[in-house]
VOGU-3710 file (C-alpha; in Angstrom, 3 decimals, decimal comma):
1> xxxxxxxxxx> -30,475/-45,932/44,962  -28,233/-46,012/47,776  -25,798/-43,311/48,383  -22,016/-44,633/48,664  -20,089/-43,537/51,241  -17,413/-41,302/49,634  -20,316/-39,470/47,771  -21,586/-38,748/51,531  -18,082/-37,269/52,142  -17,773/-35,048/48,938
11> xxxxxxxxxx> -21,268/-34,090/49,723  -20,330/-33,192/53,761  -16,913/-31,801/52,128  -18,987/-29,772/49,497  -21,312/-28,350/52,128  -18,441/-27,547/54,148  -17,204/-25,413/51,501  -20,093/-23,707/50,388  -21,543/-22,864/53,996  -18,776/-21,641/55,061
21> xxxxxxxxxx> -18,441/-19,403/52,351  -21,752/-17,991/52,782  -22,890/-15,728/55,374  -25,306/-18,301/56,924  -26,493/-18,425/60,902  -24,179/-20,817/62,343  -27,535/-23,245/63,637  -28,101/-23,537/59,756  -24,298/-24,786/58,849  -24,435/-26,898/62,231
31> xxxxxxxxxx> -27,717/-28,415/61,228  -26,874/-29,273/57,332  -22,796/-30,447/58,751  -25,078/-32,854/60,881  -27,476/-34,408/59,280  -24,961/-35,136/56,820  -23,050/-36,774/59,829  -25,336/-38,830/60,500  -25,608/-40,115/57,366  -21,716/-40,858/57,081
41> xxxxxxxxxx> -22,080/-42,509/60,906  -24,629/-44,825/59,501  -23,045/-45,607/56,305  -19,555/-46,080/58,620  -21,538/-48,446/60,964  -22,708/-51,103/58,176  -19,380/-50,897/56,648  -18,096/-51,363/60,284  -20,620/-54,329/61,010  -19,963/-55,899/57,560
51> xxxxxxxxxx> -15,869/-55,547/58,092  -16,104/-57,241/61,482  -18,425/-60,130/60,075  -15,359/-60,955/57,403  -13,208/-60,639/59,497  -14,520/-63,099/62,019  -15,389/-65,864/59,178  -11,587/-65,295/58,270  -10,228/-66,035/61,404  -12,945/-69,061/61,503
61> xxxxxxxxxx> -11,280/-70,355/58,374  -7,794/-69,732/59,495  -8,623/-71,760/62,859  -9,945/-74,245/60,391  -6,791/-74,391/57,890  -4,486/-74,587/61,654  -6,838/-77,941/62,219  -6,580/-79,120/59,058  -2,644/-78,779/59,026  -2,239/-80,036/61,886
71> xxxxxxxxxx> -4,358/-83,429/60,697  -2,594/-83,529/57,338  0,683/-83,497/59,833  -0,388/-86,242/61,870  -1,607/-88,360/58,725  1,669/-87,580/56,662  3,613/-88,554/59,971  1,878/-91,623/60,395  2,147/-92,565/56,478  6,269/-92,441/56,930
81> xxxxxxxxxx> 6,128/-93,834/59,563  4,342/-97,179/58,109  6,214/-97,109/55,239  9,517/-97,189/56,419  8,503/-100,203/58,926  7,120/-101,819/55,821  10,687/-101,402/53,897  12,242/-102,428/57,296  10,276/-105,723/57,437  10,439/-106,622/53,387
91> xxxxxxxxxx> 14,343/-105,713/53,549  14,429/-107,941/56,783  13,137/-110,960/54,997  15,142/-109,939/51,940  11,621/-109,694/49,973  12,669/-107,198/47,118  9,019/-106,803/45,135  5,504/-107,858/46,068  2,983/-107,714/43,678  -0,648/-107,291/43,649
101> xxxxxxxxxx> -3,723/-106,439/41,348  -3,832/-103,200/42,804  -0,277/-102,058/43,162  3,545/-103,282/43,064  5,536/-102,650/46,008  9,231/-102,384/45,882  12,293/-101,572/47,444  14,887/-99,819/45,363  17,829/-98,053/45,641  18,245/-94,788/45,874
111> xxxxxxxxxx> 20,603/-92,522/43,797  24,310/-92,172/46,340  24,170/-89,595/48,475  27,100/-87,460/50,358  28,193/-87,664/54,182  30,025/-84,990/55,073  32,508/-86,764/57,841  34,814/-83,603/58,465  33,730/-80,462/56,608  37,281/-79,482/57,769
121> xxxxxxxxxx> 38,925/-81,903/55,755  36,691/-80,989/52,691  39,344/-79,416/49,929  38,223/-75,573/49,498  37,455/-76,297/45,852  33,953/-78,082/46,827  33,795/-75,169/49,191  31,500/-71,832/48,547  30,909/-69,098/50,780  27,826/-67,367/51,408
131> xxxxxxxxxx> 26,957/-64,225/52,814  23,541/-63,089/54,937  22,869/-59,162/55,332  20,245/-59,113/58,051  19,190/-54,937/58,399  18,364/-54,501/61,735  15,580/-52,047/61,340  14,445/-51,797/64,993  17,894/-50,757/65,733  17,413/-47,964/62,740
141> xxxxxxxxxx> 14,298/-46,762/64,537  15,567/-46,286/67,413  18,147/-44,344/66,237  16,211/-42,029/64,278  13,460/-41,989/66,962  16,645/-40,835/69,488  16,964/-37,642/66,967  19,693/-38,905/64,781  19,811/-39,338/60,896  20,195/-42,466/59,284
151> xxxxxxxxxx> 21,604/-42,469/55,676  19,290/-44,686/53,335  16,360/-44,905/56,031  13,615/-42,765/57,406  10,143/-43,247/59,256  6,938/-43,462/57,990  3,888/-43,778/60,344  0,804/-44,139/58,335  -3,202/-44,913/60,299  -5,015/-48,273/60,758
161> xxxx> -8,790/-48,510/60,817  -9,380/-49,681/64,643  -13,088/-50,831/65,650  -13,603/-50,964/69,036
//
């Protein structure tokens, strides 16, 4: 059975402990520390391998998904733009319905819609005011990185995995 990588580092953490406590040579504690090293390099190298692999067929797919959107764009695009020359042309020859054994096509009405003229002129009863709070938190930073507090805010930096 294959040893999982955290058991590796309880084990290296373990030995750690225990030769350390003991009054061993130092080439013993060296030797045990590395062997168990290279054990945790290997394991950390298929891991590594295996992580970069995913990665990859990830950004494969997302390059894919970009291609695909892009296509669906284009069709969609094209679609409105046939079907509003086809309502131009039908309303042009004042054809209101043309039916088929495979599907009706109409021109209806749609429901009224507003058109603002002036927005000035609008009475302030059919007005409503809205408020954005944008937090500008690169401004924060750099204010606490310059050595000064910030009230509700502080910095965190926390570590990536980077595989070079």
């Amino acid at each position: 059975m294959e040893t999982k990588l955290y058991e590796i580092a309880e084990q290296y953490q373990e030995a750690l402990n225990n030769l350390t406590d003991l009054d061993l040579p130092p080439d013993v504690i060296n030797d045990t520390l590395e062997a168990l090293t290279g054990e945790i390099s290997l394991k950390a190298w298929n891991i590594a391998a295996a992580l970069l692999h995913m990665e990859g067929e990830a950004e494969l797919i997302r390059q894919a998904e970009e291609r695909m959107n892009r296509r669906r764009r284009a069709l969609e695009t094209r679609a409105a733009g046939l079907r509003q020359y086809l309502k131009i042309q039908m309303e042009r020859i004042n054809i209101r319905e043309i039916r088929s054994p495979q599907f009706i096509i109409k021109v209806k009405q749609n429901p009224p819609k507003v058109i603002l003229d002036d927005e000035s002129a609008i009475p302030e009863t059919f007005k409503r005011e809205e408020s954005v709070v944008h937090i500008d938190k690169n401004g924060i930073k750099q204010v606490i990185l310059s050595g000064q507090a910030v009230k509700g805010a502080h910095l965190e930096q926390e570590t990536r995995l980077d595989i070079t």
